[in-house]
Every structure is written in structure tokens, then in C-alpha cells.
C-alpha positions, 0 to 999 in steps of 0.5 A: 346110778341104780345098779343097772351095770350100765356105769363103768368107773375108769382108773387110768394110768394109776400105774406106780412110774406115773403117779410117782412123777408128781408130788400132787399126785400123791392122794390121788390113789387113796381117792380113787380106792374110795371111789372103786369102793363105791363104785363097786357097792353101786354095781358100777364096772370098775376098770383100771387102764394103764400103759404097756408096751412089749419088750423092746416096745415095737408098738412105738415107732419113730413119730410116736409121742412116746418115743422116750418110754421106747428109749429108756426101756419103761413101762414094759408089761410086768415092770414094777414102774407099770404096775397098779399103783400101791394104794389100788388094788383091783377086786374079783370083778374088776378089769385091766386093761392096756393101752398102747396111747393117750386114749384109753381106748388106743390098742387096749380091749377096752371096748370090747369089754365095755360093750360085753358088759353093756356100759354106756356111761364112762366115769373118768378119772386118771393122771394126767388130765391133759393126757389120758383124760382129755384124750378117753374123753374126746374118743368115748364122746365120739363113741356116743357114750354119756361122760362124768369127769371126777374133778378130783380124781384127776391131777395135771402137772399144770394147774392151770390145763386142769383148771381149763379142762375143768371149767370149760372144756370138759363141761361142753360133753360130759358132767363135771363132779366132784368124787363125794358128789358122785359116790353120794348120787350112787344107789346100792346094787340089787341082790 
């Protein structure tokens, strides 16, 4: 990537109640830091997405799939569980974003600002695979946008999901790289 500002690099559900539910999740934040970093040096957009729901969760009805996090009251805005996770921090530049689902896109502004910003090309990363991942993927593919999947910038609770969505699914509509494969392919920003 040449700086063109035409790259942004999602962080998703990175969020403090999300990463601490899987032990193998643990490094995962420390990487993507290094990765933001990276990102940033090279012009990239660095946009964290997580989820949040309002008080009392209205935007989670009876058919929702996320009908637990409304019965236990979790990841309301500002609660410490949906916060950044620790070893995140986001930088002047950098941009945040709620969203409501799976999809990184589902009741968050995130393409409106990618749009702003004249980004075609998605960089994923983010817990879970299966979830978040997979999800971003399908509906930015379907946007048209150009995809990267940083293989280990994600974790799934199933070895096996990960290795699937890996090596054989996500290969059939974006690019699978590894974190220092793709922060060495970045060129600096120009002045």
C-alpha cells in the first residue's frame, strides 16, 4: 500500500468482555497495536468496531441472537466490559464505531465514514472469526470492497472454524496474510 488513504485497518470487538472470554485470545491486542502502528506509518485508516447497545438494550429484540448480552445487561455503551481492550489504545486519527450485530457494518456508521474517507480496501482482523470476521467479510464483499483477512489478527473459540475460514473460505473473496506479511508489504505515508 502506497499511502493513498485508500486502506483501512478494522479492529473488531477488541473490546475488554470479548477478549477476555478466550485464553487464546490473550496476544491477540498486542498484535493488532503493532498492526494499527503500522497501519497508521503507511496512511491506512485505523477503525476499531465494537459492540454496544443502549441502556435496557432496545435495539435487541426477542428473535435476536444476542438476546443474552439484553438478559444480563452486558455491553452497554460506556460499560467497562465494552471498552477497548487495554492493550488498544486508539490514536488522534483513529476511528470508533458501534455496531448493533455480527457485521461490522449492522447499526454502526461505519460506512459512512469509510466512504468519507475513500476507502476501498478492508483489512480484517478481530474476535471471533466465525462472528464478527466472516460476517464484515460477506457484507463488505457484497459492497464491492477489496479484502485482506490478517490470519493472525484473528482468533475463533474452534480451532478448526478458524482453520476452515482460513484455508478455504476466505481465500474465495479476499487475501489471506499473515500481520508481518502485510505490515512489510506497507510503504510509508508521503509528507
Amino acid at each position: 500500500m502506497s499511502g493513498d488513504g485508500r486502506t483501512a485497518l478494522l479492529i473488531m470487538d477488541m473490546q475488554r468482555g470479548v477478549v477476555s472470554r478466550l485464553d487464546a485470545a490473550a496476544p491477540l491486542p498486542a498484535r493488532l497495536a503493532e498492526a494499527a502502528r503500522a497501519a497508521r506509518a503507511a496512511g491506512a485508516l485505523v477503525v476499531y468496531v465494537g459492540v454496544g447497545y443502549l441502556p435496557g438494550h432496545p435495539e435487541i429484540g426477542p428473535a435476536s441472537a444476542f438476546t443474552q448480552l439484553k438478559e444480563a445487561g452486558a455491553f452497554t455503551l460506556g460499560a467497562p466490559e465494552a471498552e477497548l481492550h487495554d492493550d488498544l489504545t486508539a490514536e488522534p486519527g483513529d476511528v470508533q464505531v458501534t455496531k448493533k450485530r455480527f457485521s461490522a457494518f449492522s447499526g454502526s456508521e461505519l460506512e459512512l465514514v469509510l466512504r468519507a474517507h475513500g476507502v476501498t480496501h478492508l483489512v480484517l482482523t478481530g474476535m471471533v472469526t466465525s462472528g464478527v470476521v466472516l460476517s464484515t467479510l460477506r457484507e463488505a464483499s457484497d459492497k464491492d470492497y477489496a479484502l485482506t483477512v490478517l490470519s493472525d489478527g484473528c482468533v475463533d473459540y474452534d480451532d478448526e472454524v478458524q482453520r476452515v475460514l482460513m484455508d478455504k473460505v476466505f481465500p474465495r473473496q479476499a487475501g489471506v496474510r499473515t500481520i508481518a506479511d502485510w505490515t512489510a508489504s506497507l510503504s510509508p505515508a508521503r509528507g
